[in-house]
C-alpha positions in Angstrom: 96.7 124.9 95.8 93.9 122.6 95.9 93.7 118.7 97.0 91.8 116.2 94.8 90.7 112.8 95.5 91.4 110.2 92.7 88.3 108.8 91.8 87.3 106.6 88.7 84.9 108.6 86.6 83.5 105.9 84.4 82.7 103.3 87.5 79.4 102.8 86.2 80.3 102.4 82.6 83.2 99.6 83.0 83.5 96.3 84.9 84.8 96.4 88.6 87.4 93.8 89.8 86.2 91.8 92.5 87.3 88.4 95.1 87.2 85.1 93.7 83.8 83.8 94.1 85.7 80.9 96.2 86.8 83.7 98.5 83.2 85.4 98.9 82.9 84.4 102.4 86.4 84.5 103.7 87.0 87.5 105.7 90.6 87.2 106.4 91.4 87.2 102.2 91.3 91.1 102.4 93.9 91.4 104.9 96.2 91.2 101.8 95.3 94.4 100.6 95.8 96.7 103.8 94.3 99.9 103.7 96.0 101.7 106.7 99.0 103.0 104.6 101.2 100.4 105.4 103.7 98.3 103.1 102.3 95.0 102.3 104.4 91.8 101.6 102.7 89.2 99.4 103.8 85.6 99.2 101.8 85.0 95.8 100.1 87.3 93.4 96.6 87.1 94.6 93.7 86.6 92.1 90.9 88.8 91.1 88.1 88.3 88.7 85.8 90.9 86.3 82.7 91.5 87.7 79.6 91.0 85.9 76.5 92.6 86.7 72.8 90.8 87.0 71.0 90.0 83.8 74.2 90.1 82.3 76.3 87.3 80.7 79.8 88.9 80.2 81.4 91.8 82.3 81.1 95.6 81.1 84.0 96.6 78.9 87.5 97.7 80.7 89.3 100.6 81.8 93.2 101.1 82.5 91.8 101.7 86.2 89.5 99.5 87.6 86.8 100.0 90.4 88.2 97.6 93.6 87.9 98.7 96.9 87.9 102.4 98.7 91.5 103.8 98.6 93.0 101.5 96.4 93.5 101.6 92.8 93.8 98.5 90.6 95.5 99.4 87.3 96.6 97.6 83.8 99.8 97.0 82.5 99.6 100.2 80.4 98.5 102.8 83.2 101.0 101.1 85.3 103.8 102.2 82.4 102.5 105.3 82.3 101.8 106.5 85.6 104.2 104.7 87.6 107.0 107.1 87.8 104.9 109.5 89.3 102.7 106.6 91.8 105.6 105.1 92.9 107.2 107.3 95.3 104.3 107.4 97.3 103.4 103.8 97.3 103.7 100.3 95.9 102.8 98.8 92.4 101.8 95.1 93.3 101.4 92.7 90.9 98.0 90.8 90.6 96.0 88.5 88.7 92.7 90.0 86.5 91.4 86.3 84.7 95.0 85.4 84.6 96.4 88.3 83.0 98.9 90.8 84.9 97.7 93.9 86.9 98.8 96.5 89.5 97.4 97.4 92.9 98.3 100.8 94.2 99.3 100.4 97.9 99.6 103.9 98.8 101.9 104.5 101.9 102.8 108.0 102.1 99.9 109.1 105.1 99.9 112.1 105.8 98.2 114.3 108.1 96.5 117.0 106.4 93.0 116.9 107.4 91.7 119.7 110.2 89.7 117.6 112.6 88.2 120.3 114.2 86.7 121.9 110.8 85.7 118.9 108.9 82.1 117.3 108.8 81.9 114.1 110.5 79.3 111.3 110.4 77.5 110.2 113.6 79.6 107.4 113.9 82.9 109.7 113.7 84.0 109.1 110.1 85.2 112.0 108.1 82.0 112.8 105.8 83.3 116.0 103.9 87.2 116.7 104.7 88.4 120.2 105.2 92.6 120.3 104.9 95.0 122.9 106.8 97.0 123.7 103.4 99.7 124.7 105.1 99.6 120.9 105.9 99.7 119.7 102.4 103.2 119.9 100.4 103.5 122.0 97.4 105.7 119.4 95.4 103.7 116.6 93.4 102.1 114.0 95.5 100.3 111.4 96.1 99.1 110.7 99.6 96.5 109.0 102.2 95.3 111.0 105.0 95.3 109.5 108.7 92.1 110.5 109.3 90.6 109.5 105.9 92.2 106.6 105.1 89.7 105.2 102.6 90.4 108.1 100.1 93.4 108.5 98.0 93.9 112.2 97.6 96.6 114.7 95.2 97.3 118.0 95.8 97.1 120.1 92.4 100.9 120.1 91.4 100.5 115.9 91.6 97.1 116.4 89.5 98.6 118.5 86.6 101.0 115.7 86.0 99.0 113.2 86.0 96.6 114.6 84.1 99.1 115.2 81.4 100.5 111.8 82.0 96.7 110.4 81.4 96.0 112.8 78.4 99.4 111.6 76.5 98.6 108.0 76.9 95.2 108.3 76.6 94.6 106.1 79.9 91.4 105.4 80.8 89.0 105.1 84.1 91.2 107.7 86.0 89.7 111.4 87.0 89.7 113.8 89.7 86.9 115.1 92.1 88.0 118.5 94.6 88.2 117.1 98.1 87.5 119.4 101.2 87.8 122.5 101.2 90.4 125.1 103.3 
């Protein structure tokens, strides 16, 4: 059993989502979208807008997952109908706004804690810079998960992968792929 992180692996190929330009200095607009695992309540749908690169006068083309923010997936219509059943347990599918049209955020609230501490490389400031899990610590059932200690990462163990890898292959969703996290 391996753990995988859940990365985007065309971030440079396709346009990122990003705050409205009216929100740019705002600090208290992220609140909205967590980060710490937690359940998040939203009055409205918030709004998002493509992001569109210097020297360039339209956005890069899209994927069914779009680059956001760390730990956080933002998702289409389609990815959401595909990949739901299996995200949902561990999380919520939140409807946004993308230029007016309907999108998902991936709130992910199922935190574990899988990560050994004493093993894993850290950063000088603490941070976790290359994770090293206890497996014995991570279930063996599909799933989906945020780890306390890492909560800027959204991570699968290899049962959770498989499926969704099938799940991606089958509907041809695009903008989602896995990178091997840790080691133990």
């Amino acid at each position: 059993m391996s753990v995988w992180e859940i990365v985007n692996d065309r971030i440079n190929e396709v346009a990122g989502v990003v705050i409205p330009a009216a929100e740019q200095d705002n600090l208290r607009w992220w609140d909205k979208f967590g980060g710490d695992g937690s359940a998040l309540k939203w009055r409205s749908r918030p709004k998002l807008e493509l992001l569109v690169g210097r020297g360039r006068k339209k956005p890069k083309p899209r994927a069914d997952l779009s680059p956001f923010m760390p730990g956080a997936l933002v998702m289409s219509v389609r990815a959401r109908d595909a990949l739901g059943s299996v995200l949902a347990p561990f999380g919520q599918l939140l409807e946004l706004s993308v230029e007016g049209q309907p999108e998902y955020f991936y709130n992910v609230t199922n935190v574990l804690a899988c990560i050994d501490a004493n093993l894993s490389e850290r950063r000088p400031e603490g941070t976790i810079a290359r994770e090293v899990f206890d497996m014995g610590l991570v279930p063996s059932l599909a799933t989906v998960f945020k780890d306390r200690l890492n909560l800027g990462k959204i991570y699968v163990n290899s049962a959770g992968k498989s499926v969704l890898e099938q799940l991606v292959a089958e509907h041809k969703i695009t903008g989602l792929s896995f990178r091997q996290a840790g080691h133990g």
